[in-house]
TIRO-2110 file (N, C-alpha, C; in Angstrom, 1 decimal):
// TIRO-2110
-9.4, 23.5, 12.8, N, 1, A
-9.9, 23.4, 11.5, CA, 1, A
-10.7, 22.2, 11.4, C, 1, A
-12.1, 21.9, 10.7, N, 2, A
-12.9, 21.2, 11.2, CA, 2, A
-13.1, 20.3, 11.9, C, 2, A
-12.8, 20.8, 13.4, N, 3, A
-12.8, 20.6, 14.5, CA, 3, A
-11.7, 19.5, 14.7, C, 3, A
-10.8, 20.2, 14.2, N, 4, A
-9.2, 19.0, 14.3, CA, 4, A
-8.3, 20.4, 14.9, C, 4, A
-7.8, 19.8, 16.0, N, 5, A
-6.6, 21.1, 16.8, CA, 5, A
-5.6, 20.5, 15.7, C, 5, A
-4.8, 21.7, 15.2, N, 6, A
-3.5, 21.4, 14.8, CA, 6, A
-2.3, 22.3, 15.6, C, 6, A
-1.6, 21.4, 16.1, N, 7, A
-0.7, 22.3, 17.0, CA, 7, A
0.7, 22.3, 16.5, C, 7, A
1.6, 23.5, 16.5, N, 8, A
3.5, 23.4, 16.0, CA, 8, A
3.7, 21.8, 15.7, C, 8, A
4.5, 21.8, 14.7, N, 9, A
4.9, 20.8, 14.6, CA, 9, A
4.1, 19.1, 13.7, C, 9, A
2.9, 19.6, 13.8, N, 10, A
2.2, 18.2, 13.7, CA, 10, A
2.4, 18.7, 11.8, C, 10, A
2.7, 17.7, 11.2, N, 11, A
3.0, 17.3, 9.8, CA, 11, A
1.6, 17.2, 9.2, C, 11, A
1.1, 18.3, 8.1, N, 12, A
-0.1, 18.2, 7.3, CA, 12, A
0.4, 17.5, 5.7, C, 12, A
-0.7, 16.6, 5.4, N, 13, A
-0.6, 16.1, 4.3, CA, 13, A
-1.7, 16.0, 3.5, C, 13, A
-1.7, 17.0, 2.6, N, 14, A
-2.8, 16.9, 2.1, CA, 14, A
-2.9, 17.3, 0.1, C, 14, A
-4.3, 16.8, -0.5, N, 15, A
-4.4, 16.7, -1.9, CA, 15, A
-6.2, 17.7, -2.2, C, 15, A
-6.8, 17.3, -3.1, N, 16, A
-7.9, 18.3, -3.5, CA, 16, A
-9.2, 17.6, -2.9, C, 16, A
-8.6, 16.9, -1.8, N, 17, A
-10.5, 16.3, -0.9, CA, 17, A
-9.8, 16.4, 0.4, C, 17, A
-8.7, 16.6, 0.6, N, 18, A
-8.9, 16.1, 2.5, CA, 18, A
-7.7, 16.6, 2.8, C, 18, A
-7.2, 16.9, 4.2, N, 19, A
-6.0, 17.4, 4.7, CA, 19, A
-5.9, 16.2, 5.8, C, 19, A
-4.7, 16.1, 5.6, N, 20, A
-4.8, 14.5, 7.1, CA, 20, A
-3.4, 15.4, 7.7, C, 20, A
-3.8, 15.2, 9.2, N, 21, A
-2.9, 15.8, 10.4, CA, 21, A
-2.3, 14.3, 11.1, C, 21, A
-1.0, 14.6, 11.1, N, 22, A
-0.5, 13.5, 11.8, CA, 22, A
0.5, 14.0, 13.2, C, 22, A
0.5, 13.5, 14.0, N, 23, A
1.3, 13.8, 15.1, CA, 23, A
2.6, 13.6, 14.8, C, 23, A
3.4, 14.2, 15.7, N, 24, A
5.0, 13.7, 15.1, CA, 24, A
5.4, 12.2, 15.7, C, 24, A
4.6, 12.3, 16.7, N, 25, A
4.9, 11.0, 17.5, CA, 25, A
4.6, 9.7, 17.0, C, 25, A
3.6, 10.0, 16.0, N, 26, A
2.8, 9.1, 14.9, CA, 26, A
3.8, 8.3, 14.0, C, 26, A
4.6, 9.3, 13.9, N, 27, A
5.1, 9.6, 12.3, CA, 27, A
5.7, 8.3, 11.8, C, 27, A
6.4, 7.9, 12.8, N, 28, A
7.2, 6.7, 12.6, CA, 28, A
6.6, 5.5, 12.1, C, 28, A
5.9, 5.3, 12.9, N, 29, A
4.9, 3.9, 13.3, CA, 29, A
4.0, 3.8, 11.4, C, 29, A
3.3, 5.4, 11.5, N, 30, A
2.8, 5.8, 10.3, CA, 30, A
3.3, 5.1, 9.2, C, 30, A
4.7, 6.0, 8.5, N, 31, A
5.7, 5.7, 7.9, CA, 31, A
5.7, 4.1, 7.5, C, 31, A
6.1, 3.2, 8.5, N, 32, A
6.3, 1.7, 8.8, CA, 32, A
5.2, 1.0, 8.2, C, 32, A
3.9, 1.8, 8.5, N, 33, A
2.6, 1.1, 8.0, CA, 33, A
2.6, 1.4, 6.4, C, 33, A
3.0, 2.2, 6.3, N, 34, A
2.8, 2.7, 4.7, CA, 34, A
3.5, 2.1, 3.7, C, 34, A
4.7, 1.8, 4.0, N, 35, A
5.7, 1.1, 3.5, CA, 35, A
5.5, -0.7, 3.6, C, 35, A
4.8, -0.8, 4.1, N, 36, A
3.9, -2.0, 4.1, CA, 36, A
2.9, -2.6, 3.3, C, 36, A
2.4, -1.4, 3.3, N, 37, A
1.1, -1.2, 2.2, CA, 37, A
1.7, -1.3, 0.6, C, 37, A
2.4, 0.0, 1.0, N, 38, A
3.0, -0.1, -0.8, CA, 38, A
3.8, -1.3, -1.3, C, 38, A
4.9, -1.9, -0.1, N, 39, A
5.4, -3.2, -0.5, CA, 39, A
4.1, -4.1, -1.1, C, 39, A
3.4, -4.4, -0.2, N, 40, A
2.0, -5.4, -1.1, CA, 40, A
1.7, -5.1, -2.0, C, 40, A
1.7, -4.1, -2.2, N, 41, A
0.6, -3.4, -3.7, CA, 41, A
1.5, -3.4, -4.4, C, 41, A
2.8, -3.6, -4.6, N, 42, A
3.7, -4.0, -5.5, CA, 42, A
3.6, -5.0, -5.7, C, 42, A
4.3, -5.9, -4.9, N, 43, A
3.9, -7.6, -5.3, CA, 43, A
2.3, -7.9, -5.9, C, 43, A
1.8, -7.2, -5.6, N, 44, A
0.6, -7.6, -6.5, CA, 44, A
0.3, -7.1, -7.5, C, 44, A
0.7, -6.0, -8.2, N, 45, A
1.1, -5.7, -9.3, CA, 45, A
2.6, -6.6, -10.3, C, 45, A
3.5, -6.9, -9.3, N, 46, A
4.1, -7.8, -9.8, CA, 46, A
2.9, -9.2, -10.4, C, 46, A
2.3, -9.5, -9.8, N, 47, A
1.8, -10.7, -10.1, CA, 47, A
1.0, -10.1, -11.2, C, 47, A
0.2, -9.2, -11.1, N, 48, A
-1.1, -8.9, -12.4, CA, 48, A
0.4, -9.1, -13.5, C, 48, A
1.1, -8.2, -13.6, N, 49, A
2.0, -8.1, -15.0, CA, 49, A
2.9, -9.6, -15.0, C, 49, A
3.0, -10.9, -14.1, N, 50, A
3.4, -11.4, -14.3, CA, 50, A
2.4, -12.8, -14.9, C, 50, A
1.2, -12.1, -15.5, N, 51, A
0.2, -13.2, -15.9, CA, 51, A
-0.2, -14.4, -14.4, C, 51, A
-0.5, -13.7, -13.4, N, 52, A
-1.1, -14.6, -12.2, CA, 52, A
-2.0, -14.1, -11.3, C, 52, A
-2.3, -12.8, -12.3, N, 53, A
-4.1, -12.5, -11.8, CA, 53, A
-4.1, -11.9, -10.3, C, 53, A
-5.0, -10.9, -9.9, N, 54, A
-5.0, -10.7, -8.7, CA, 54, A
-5.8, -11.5, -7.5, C, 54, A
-5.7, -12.1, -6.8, N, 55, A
-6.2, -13.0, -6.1, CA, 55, A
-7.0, -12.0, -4.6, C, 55, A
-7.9, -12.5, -5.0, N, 56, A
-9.3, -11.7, -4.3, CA, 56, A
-10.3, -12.5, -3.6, C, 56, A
-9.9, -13.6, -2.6, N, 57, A
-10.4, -14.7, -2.0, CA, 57, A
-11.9, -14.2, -1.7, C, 57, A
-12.1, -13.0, -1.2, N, 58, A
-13.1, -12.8, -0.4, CA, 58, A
-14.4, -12.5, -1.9, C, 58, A
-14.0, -11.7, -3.0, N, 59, A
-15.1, -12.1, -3.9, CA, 59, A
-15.4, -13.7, -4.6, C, 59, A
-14.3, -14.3, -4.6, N, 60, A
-14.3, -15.9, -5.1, CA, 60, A
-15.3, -16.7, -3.9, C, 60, A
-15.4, -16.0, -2.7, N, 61, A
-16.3, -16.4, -1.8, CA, 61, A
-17.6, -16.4, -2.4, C, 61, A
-17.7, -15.1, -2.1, N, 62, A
-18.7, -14.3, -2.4, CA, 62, A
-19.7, -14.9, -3.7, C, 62, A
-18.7, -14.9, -4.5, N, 63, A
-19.4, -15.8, -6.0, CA, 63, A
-19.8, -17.3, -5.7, C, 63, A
-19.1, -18.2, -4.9, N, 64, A
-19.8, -18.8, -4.8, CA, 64, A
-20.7, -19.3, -4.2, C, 64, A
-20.9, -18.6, -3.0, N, 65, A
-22.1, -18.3, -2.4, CA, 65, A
-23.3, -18.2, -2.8, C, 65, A
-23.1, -17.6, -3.9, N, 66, A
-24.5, -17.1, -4.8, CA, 66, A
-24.7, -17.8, -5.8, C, 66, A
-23.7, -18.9, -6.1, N, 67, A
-24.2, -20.1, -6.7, CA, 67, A
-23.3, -19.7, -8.2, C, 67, A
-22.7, -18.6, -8.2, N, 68, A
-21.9, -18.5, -9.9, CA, 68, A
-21.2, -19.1, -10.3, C, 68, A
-21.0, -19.6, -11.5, N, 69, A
-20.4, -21.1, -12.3, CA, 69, A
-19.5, -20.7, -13.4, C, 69, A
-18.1, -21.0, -13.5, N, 70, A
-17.3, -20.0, -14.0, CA, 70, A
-17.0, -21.3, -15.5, C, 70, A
-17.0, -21.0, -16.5, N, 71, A
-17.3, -21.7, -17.3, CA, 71, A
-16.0, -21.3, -18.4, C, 71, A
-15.1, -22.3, -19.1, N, 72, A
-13.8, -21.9, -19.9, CA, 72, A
-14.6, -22.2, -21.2, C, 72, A
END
């Protein structure tokens, strides 16, 4: 299926743009990484709702780089 072998067993996950094939062998490692992800994106949602803003180093770079002057 567009040029992806799907063989017994391999775990399809899919929504209304994409179908993602994982191996079973994957699965764990997968899993581990995801749960990782979602833990951070919590804590940083903890923080937006805790009034401490989401911290975005690499645009605060970026800004001042280009010389922007953040003014109260």
């Amino acid at each position: 299926m567009g040029g992806q072998v799907i063989c017994p067993g391999d775990i399809l996950v899919g929504d209304g743009d994409s179908i993602l094939v994982i191996k079973p062998e994957d699965a764990g490692e997968l899993a581990k990484a995801a749960a990782a992800v979602k833990l951070k994106e919590e804590g940083q949602l903890a923080g937006i709702h805790a009034g401490k803003g989401f911290p975005r180093p690499f645009v605060d770079q970026i800004l001042e780089q280009i010389g922007v002057e953040y003014v109260d």
